[in-house]
C-alpha positions as CSV (number, residue, x, y, z in Angstrom):
1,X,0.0,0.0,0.0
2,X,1.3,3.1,-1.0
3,X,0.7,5.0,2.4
4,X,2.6,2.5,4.1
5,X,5.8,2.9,1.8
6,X,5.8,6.4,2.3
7,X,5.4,6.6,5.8
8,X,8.0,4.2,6.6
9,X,10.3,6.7,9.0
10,X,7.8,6.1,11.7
11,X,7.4,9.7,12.2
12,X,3.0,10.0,11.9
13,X,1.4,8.3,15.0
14,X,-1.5,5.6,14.9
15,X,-4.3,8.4,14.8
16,X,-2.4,10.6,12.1
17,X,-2.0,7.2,9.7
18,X,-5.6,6.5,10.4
19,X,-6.4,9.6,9.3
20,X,-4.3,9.7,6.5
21,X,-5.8,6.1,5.4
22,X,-9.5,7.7,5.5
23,X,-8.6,10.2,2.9
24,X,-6.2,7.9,1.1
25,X,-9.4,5.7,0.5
26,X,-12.0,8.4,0.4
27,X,-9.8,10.0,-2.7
28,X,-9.1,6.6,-4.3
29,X,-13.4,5.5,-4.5
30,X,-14.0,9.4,-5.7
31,X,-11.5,8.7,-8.3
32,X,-12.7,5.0,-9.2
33,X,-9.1,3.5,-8.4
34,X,-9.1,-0.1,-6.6
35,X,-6.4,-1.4,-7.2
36,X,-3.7,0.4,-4.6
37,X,-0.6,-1.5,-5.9
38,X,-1.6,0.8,-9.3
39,X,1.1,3.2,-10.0
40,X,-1.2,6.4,-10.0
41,X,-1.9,5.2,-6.6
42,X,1.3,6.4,-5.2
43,X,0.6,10.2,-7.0
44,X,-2.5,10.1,-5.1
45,X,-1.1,8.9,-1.4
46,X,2.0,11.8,-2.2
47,X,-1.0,14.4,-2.9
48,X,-3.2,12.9,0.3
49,X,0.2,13.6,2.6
50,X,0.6,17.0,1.0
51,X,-2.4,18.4,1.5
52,X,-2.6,17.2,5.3
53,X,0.5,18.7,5.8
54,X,-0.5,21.8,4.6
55,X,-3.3,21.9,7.3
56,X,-6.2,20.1,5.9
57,X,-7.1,17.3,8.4
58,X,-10.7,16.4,7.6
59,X,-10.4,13.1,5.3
60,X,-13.1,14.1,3.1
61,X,-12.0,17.6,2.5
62,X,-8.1,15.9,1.7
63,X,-10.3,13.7,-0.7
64,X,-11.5,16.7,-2.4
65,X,-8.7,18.9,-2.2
66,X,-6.8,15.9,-3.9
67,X,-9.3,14.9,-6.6
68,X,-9.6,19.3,-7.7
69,X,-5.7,19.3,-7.2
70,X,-5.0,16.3,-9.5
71,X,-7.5,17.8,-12.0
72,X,-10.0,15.3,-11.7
73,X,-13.4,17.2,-11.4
């Protein structure tokens, strides 16, 4: 899983990847995506991170934040 890889340095706690997993998933059923070994996948996990550490914490908000960002309407 593509969350997993990236957050390998251990530094998110168990409620910040939980988070992080709810948007992850809320972005990749807005965007029709199952399959999260897909290489576009990995775009969208980078984009779900990015936008929570810019200050967006509510998982469906990161969802659509990511889908408008990726320019996916």
């Amino acid at each position: 899983m593509p969350l997993d890889r990236l957050l390998r340095d251990g530094k998110v706690n168990a409620e910040e990847f939980a988070r992080l997993d709810r948007a992850f998933t809320f972005t990749l059923r807005s965007l029709s995506l199952v399959d999260r070994n897909d290489p576009v996948c990995d775009i969208v996990a980078r984009k779900v991170i990015e936008i929570d550490a810019a200050g967006t914490h509510d998982p469906q908000e990161i969802a659509k934040l990511a889908s408008k960002q990726l320019g996916i309407p």
